[in-house]
C-alpha positions in Angstrom: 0.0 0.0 0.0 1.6 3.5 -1.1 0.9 5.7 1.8 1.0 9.7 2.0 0.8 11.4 5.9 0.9 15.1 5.4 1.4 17.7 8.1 2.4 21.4 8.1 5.6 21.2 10.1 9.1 19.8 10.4 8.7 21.3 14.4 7.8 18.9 17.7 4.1 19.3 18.1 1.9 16.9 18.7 0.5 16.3 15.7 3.9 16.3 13.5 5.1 13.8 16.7 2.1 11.5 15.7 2.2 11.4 12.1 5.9 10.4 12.4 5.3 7.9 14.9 2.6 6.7 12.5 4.3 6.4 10.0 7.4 4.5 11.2 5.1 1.8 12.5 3.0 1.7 8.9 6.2 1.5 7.5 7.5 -1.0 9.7 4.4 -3.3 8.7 5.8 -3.2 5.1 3.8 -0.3 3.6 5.1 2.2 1.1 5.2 5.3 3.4 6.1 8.8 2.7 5.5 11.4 5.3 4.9 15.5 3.1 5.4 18.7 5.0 6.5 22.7 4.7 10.4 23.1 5.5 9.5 26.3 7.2 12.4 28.8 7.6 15.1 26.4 5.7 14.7 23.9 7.5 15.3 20.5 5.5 14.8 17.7 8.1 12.6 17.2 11.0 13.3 17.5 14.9 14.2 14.2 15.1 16.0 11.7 12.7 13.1 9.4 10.5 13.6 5.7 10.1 14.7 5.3 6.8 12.1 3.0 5.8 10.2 6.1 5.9 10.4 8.6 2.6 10.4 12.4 3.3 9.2 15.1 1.1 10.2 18.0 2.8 8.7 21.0 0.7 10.5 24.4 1.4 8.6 27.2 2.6 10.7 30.9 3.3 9.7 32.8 5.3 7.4 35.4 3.9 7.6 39.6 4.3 7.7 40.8 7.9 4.3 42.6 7.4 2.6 38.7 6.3 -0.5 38.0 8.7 -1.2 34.9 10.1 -4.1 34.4 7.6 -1.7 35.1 4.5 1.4 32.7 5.5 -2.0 29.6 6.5 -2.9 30.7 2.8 0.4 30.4 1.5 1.0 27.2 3.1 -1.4 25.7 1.2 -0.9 26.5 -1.8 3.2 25.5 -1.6 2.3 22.2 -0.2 -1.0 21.6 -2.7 1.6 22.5 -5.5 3.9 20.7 -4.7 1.5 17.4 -4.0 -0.2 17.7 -7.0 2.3 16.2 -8.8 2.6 13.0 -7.0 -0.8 13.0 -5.9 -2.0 10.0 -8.1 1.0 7.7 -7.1 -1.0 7.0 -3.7 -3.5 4.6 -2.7 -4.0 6.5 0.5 -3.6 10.1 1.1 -4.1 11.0 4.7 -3.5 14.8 6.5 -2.8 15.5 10.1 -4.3 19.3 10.3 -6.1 21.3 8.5 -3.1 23.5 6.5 -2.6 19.9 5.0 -6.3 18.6 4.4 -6.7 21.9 2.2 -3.7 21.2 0.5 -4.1 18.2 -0.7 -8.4 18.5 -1.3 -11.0 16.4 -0.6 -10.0 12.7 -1.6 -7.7 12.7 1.2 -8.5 10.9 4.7 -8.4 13.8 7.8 -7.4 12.9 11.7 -9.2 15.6 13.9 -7.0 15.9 16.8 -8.9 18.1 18.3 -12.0 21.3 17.2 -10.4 24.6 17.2 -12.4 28.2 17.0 -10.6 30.4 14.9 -11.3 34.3 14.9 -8.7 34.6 12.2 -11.2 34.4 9.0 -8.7 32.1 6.9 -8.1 29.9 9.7 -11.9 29.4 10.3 -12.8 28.9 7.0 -9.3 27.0 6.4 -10.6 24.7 9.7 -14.0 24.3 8.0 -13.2 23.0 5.0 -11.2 20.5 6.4 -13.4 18.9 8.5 -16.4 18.8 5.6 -14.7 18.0 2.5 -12.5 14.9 2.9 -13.9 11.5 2.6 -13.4 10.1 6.0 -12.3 11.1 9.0 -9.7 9.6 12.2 -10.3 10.9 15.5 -7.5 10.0 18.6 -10.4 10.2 21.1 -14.4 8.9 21.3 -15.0 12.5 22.9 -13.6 14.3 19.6 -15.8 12.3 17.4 -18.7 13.1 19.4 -17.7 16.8 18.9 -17.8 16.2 15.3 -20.7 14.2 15.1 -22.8 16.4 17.0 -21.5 19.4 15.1 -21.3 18.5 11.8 -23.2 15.2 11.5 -19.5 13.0 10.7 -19.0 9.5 11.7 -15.6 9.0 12.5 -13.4 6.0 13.2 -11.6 6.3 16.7 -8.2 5.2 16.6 -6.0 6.5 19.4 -2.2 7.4 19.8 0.6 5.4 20.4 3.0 6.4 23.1 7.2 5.8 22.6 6.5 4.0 26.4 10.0 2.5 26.5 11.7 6.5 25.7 10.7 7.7 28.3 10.0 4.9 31.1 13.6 4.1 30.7 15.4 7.3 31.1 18.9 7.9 31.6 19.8 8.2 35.7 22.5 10.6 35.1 20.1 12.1 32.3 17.1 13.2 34.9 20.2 14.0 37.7 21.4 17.0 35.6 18.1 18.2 35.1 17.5 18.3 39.0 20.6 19.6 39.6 20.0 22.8 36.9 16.1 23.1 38.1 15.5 21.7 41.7 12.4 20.5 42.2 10.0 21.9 38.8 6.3 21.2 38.1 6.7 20.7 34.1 4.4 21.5 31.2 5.1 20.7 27.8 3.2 22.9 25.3 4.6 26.3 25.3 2.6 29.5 26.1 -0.3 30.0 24.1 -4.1 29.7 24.8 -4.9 26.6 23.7 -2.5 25.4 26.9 -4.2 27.0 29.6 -0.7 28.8 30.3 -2.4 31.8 32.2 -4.2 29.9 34.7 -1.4 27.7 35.1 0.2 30.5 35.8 -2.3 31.8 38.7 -2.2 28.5 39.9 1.6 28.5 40.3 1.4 31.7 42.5 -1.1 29.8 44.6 1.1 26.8 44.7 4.5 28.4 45.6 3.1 29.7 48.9 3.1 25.7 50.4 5.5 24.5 48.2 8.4 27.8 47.6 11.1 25.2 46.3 9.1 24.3 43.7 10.0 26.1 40.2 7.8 25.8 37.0 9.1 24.9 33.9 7.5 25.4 30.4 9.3 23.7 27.7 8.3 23.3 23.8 5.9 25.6 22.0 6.9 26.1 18.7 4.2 27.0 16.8 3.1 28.4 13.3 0.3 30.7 15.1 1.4 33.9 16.5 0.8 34.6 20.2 2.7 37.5 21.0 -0.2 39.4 22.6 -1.0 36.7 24.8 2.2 35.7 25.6 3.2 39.8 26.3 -0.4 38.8 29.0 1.4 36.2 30.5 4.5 37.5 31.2 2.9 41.0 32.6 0.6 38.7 34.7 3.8 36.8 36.0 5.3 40.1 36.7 2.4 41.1 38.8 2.2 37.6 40.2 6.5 37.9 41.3 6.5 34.5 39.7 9.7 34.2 37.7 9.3 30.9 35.4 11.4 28.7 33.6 10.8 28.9 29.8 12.9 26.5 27.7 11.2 26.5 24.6 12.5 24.1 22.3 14.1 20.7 24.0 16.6 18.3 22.1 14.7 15.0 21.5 17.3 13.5 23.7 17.2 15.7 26.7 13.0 15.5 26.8 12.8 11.8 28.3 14.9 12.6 31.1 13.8 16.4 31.7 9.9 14.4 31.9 10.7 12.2 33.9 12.8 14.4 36.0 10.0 16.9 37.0 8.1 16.1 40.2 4.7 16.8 38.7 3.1 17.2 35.1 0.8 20.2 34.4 -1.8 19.7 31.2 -4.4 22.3 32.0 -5.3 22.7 28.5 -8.9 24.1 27.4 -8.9 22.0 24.1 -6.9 18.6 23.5 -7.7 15.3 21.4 -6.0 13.0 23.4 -2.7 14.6 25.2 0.2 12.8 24.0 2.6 14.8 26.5 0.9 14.1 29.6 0.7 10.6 28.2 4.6 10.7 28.1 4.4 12.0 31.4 2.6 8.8 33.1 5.1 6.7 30.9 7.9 8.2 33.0 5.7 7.9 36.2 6.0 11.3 36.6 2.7 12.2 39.1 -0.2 14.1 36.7 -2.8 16.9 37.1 -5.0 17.7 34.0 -8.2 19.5 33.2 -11.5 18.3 33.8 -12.2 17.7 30.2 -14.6 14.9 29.0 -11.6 13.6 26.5 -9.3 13.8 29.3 -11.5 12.0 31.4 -11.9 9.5 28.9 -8.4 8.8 28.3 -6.5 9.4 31.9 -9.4 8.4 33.9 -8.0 7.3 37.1 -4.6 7.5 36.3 -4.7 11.5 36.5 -5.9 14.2 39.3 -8.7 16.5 37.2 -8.9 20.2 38.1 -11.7 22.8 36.7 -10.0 26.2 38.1 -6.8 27.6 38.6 -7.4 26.9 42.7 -8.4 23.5 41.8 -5.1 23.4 39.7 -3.0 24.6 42.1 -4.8 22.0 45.3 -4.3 19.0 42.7 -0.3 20.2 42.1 0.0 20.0 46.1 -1.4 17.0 46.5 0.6 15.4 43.4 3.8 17.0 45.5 3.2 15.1 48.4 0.5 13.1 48.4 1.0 10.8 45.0 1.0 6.9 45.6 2.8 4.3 43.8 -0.9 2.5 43.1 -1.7 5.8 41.3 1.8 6.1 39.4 1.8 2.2 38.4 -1.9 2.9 37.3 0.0 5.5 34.8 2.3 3.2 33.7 0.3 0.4 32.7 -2.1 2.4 30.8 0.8 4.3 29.0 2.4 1.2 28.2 -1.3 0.1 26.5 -1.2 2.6 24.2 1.5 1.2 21.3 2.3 2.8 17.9 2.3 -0.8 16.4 -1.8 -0.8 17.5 -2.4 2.6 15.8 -0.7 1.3 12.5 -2.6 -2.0 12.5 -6.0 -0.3 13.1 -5.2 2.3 10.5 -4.1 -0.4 8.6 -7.5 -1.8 8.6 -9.2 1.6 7.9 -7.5 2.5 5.0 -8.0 -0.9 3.7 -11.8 -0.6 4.5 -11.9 2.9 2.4 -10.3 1.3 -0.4 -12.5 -1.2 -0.6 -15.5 0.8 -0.2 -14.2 3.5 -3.3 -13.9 0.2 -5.3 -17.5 -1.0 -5.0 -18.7 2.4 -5.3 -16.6 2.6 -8.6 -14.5 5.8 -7.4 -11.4 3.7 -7.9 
């Protein structure tokens, strides 16, 4: 089977972290796999090395003008990457995008995941979001609770297939490794995620200032974030708030793929208060490492960390849950992480996708679209 994943980034989000996983395990199966994607900024490789089994079509994408808005460089993107596609296009028997940037790309014979439902106020983005949840001609979600969203919203029946975890990356970390990071940070609540809105990063903030007052040698430590959306004037929010707050983070930004197993399993608590996920791959990661784990109260949260997680709804309830994960945390509790962590393999997603795609082949032959 000739296989084409297609994402909008060469950069360690979550949804360019899954559509490499994904396609190393396809790949590893014995399909034909090759993963498509903007080389934003010059960038010619992605933040990790690729098994070689798996091809890479790295399209470049320079930067555009310094006075480019968000909504021109999302409809730029999709016309370099739909050019660029359209030439190989008919060499695949399944073509299957990761966001919307790459559904619109690539039009509507292509397969879609929904991660997760954004709102957009940016008009390209929403109408770019749009389209890519109604024209394609089936549809992935990671999470029951997603496809809910999208049945209810849009009437679409999608197959659930969640994500695989790398469980042995980061259960197995490096003692020296996760020493080093203690030794730079002290004790650190983590988040991985960046500052933006989709993270929750201002109440996770609030709650930090709450927190600090039982727990002063804690630090928090934000690490990841880079992101094609700009959030400067929510990020200038944060770091006037933190100001005000006399809370002095730690931002690391971008981590080495190497360092982030240990620097997880280092911290002595996970924060994921995010107001919109799919499935939460990160705090996943986290409960792989046995790292103690406080999320938000979100129904696909619930559905996939169930008891395995603490669940907070406000900041105070963020910042209670942190201080009980500090010192209150059991080894039932963290086992319970690891065993569900370790349920979740890559090699599951590839077989059920596996299945999928062989089911939407079949059905375009019957229907005569092949």
């Amino acid at each position: 089977m000739k296989i084409a994943l297609l994402s909008y980034s060469t950069k360690p989000r979550g949804g360019v972290v899954h559509t490499l996983a994904l396609a190393e395990a396809l790949a590893a199966t014995g399909q034909d796999v090759t993963v498509w994607t903007l080389g934003r900024g010059g960038d010619a490789g992605f933040f990790r090395p690729v098994d070689p089994a798996v091809r890479l079509r790295i399209v470049p994408f320079p930067d555009g003008p310094p006075e480019e808005t968000v909504g021109e460089r999302i409809l730029r993107s999709i016309a370099v990457l739909g050019e660029a596609f359209a030439l190989s296009a008919a060499a695949y028997d399944i073509v299957h995008a990761q966001d919307c940037i790459s559904a619109n790309a690539v039009g509507g014979r292509c397969i879609r995941t929904v991660h997760h439902i954004d709102h957009f106020t940016t008009p390209e983005l929403a109408a770019c979001h749009e389209r890519a949840i109604v024209e394609p001609s089936a549809h992935v979600c990671v999470s029951a609770a997603v496809a809910m969203e999208l049945a209810d919203g849009w009437g679409i029946k999608a197959a659930v297939i969640p994500n695989g975890v790398a469980y042995d990356r980061f259960a197995t970390t490096d003692p020296a490794a996760r020493a080093n990071w203690r030794a730079r940070l002290g004790r650190y609540v983590l988040t991985v995620g960046g500052i933006e809105p989709r993270k929750g990063s201002l109440d996770l903030l609030e709650a930090f200032a709450l927190l600090r007052s039982a727990h002063p040698d804690v630090r928090l430590v934000i690490a990841g974030g880079e992101t094609l959306f700009d959030y400067r004037d929510y990020r200038a929010r944060w770091e006037a708030r933190a100001a005000e707050l006399g809370v002095e983070p730690v931002v690391l930004g971008q981590v080495a793929e190497d360092e982030l197993p240990p620097l997880v399993a280092a911290a002595s608590a996970f924060a994921f208060p995010s107001v919109k996920e799919g499935f939460g791959l990160a705090a996943m990661e986290a409960l792989a490492a046995g790292v103690p784990l406080v999320v938000r109260d979100l129904p696909v949260l619930r559905e996939v960390f169930d008891s395995a997680a603490r669940f907070a709804t406000t900041h105070q309830d963020l910042a209670a849950e942190l201080g009980a994960a500090l010192t209150d945390d059991s080894p039932a509790r963290r086992e319970r992480g690891r065993r569900l962590a370790a349920r979740h393999t890559w090699t599951t997603a590839a077989e059920r996708h596996l299945a999928f795609y062989g089911s939407q082949l079949r059905g375009a032959k019957e229907s005569g679209r092949t």
